[in-house]
N, C-alpha and C positions, 0 to 999 in steps of 0.2 A: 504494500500500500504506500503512496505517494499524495502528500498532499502541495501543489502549485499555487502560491497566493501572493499578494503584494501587501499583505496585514501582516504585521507584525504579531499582532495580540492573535492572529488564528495560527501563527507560525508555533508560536511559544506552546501556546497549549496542546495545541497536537500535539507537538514534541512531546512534552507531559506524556502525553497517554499512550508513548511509541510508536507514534506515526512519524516517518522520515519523511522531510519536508522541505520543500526550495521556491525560496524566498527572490520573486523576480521585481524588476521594476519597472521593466518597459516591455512592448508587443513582440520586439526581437528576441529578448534573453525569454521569456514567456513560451513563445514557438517553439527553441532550443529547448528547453526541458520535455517539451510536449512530443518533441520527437526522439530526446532520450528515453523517456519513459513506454514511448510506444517500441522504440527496439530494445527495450529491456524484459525478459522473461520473466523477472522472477516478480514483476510489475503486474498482478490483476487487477487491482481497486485503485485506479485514476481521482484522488479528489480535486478539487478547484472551490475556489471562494469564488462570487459572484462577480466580483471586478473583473476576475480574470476569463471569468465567464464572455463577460462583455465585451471585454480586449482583445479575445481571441476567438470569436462567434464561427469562423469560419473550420478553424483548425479544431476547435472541440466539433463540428459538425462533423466533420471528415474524419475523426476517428470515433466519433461516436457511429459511425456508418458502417466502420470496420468491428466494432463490438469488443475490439482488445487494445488496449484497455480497459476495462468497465471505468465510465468516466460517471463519479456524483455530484453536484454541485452542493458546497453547505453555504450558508448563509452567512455573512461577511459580518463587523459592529458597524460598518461604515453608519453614521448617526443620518444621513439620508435617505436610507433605505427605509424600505417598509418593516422589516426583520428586527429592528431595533436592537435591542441587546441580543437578538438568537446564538448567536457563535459561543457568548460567555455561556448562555445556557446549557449547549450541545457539548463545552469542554466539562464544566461541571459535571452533567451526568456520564461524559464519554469516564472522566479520571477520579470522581468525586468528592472533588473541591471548589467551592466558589471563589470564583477569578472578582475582585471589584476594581 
């Protein structure tokens, strides 16, 4: 499992809960992992925050087309999203601590 995001705070907490994780910050370095992860085997469960969702619509469609990765989207803190706090939520129950 991999999780792809340009959040810090969903970077840390996965980590927490032993998800390996790569922290991008543009569309380019974003693609690059999306294409290490897809030539990597020992890679089933593709995660992504939603930013990165949006940054790279085209490249998460085309391997989500290919089915390997299984790519899931979690919900990002970004405080403009509709998700609100979801990610502090989802690491809390993923590790069993609340992040504030």
């Amino acid at each position: 499992m991999l999780l792809i995001t340009d959040r810090t705070d969903a970077m840390i907490g996965l980590r927490l809960a032993g998800v390996e994780t790569a922290l991008v910050r543009d569309k380019a370095s974003a693609e690059a992992e999306f294409d290490k992860a897809s030539n990597d085997e020992n890679i089933g469960i593709l995660l992504i925050t939603a930013g990165i969702e949006k940054m790279c619509k085209d490249k998460v469609d085309e391997i989500r087309q290919t089915g390997k990765p299984l790519i899931s989207t979690v919900p990002d803190s970004d405080k403009s999203s509709d998700v609100g706090s979801a990610i502090t939520d989802y690491i809390a129950n993923a590790i069993g601590i609340k992040i504030d």
